[in-house]
C-alpha positions as CSV (number, residue, x, y, z in Angstrom):
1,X,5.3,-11.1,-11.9
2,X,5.9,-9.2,-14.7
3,X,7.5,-10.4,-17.7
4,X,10.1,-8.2,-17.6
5,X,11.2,-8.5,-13.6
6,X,11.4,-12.6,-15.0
7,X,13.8,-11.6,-17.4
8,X,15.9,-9.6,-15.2
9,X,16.0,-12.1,-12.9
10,X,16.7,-14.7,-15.0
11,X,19.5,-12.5,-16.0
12,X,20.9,-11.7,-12.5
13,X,20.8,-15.1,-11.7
14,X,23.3,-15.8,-15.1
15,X,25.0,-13.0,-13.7
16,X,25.6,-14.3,-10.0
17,X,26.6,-17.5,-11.2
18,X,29.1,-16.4,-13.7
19,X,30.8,-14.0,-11.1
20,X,30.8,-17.0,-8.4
21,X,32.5,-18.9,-11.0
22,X,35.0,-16.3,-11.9
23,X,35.1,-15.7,-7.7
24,X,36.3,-19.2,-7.4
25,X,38.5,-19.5,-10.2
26,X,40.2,-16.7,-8.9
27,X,40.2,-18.2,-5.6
28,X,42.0,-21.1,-7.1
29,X,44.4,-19.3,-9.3
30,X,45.5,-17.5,-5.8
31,X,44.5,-13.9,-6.9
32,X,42.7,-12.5,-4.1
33,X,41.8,-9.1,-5.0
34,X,39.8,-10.1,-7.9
35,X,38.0,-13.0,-6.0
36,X,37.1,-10.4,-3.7
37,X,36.0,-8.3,-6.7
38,X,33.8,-10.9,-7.6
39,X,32.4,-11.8,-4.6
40,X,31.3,-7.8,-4.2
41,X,29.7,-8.2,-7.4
42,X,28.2,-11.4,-6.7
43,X,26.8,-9.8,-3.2
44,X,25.2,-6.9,-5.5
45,X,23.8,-9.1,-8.1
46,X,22.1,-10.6,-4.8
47,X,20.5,-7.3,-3.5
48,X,19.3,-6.6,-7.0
49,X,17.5,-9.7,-6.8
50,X,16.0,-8.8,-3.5
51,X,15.1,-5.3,-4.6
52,X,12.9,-6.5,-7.8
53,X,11.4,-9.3,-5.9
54,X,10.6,-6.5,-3.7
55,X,9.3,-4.3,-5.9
56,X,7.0,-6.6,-7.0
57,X,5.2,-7.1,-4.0
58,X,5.0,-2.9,-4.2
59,X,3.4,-3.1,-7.5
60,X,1.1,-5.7,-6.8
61,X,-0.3,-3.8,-3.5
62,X,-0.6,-0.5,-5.3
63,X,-2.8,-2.5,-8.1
64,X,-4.9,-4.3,-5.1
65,X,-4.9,-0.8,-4.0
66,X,-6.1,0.9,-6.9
67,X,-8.8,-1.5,-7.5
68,X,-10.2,-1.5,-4.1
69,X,-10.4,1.9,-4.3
70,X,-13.0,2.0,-7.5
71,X,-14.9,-0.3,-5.9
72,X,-15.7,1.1,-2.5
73,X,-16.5,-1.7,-0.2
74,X,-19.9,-1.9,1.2
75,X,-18.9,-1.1,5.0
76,X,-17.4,2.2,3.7
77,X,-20.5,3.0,1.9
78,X,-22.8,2.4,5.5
79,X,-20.3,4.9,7.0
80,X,-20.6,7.3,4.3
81,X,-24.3,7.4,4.5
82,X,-24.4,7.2,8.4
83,X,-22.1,9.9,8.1
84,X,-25.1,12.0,6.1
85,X,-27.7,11.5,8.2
86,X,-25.6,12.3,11.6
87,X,-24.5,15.8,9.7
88,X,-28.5,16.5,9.1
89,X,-29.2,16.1,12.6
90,X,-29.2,19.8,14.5
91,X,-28.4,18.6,18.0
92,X,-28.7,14.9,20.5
93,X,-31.9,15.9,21.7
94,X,-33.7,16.2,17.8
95,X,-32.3,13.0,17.0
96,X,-33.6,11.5,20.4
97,X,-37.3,13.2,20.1
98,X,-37.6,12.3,16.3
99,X,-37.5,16.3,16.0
100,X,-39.9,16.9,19.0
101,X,-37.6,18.8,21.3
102,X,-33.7,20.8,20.4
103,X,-31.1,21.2,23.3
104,X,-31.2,24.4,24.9
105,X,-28.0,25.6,22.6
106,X,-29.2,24.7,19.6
107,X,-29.6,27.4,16.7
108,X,-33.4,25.8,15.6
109,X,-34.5,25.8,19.3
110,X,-36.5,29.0,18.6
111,X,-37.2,28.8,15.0
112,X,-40.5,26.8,15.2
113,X,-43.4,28.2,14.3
114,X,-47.0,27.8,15.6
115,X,-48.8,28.0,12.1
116,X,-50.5,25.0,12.4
């Protein structure tokens, strides 16, 4: 947690007690229009609460986020390289023959030369 989402909370939490206070006191004092007043402010104080504890958590996965992807984990790296070598291969029957023999639709079929 940040320092200053501790502060605001700190802050809203001064802030919902006061306005429970004044809710009850007006309670008391038989005014209800402003206890209601002050319970709707006490209920927002609440969601703001909620809403910075959740955006929090948001800023913490982005960071986990951000760092995992600088570091690319090892799995990702196998697939990435896997990846090469299956985009080198021409067709399933080079990569079956070691290179011996191409599938009848595939553009090197032909292109082998008898030099040797």
């Amino acid at each position: 947690m940040s320092r200053l989402s501790g502060l605001l909370r700190t802050a809203y939490g001064a802030l919902f007690g006061w306005l429970a206070w004044c809710a009850a006191q007006s309670a008391r004092n038989h005014a209800p229009w402003a206890c209601a007043a002050f319970v709707a402010g006490s209920c927002l104080v609440f969601v703001a609460v909620i809403r910075e504890g959740d955006l929090a958590d948001a800023r913490r996965r982005e960071a986990v986020r951000a760092q995992r992807e600088t570091h690319p984990h090892p799995a990702d790296a196998g697939a990435a390289a896997a990846a090469v070598a299956l985009a080198g291969w021409c067709c399933t029957a080079w990569a079956a023959t070691a290179g011996a023999e191409h599938d009848p639709a595939c553009r090197h079929r032909g292109s082998r030369s008898n030099a040797a």
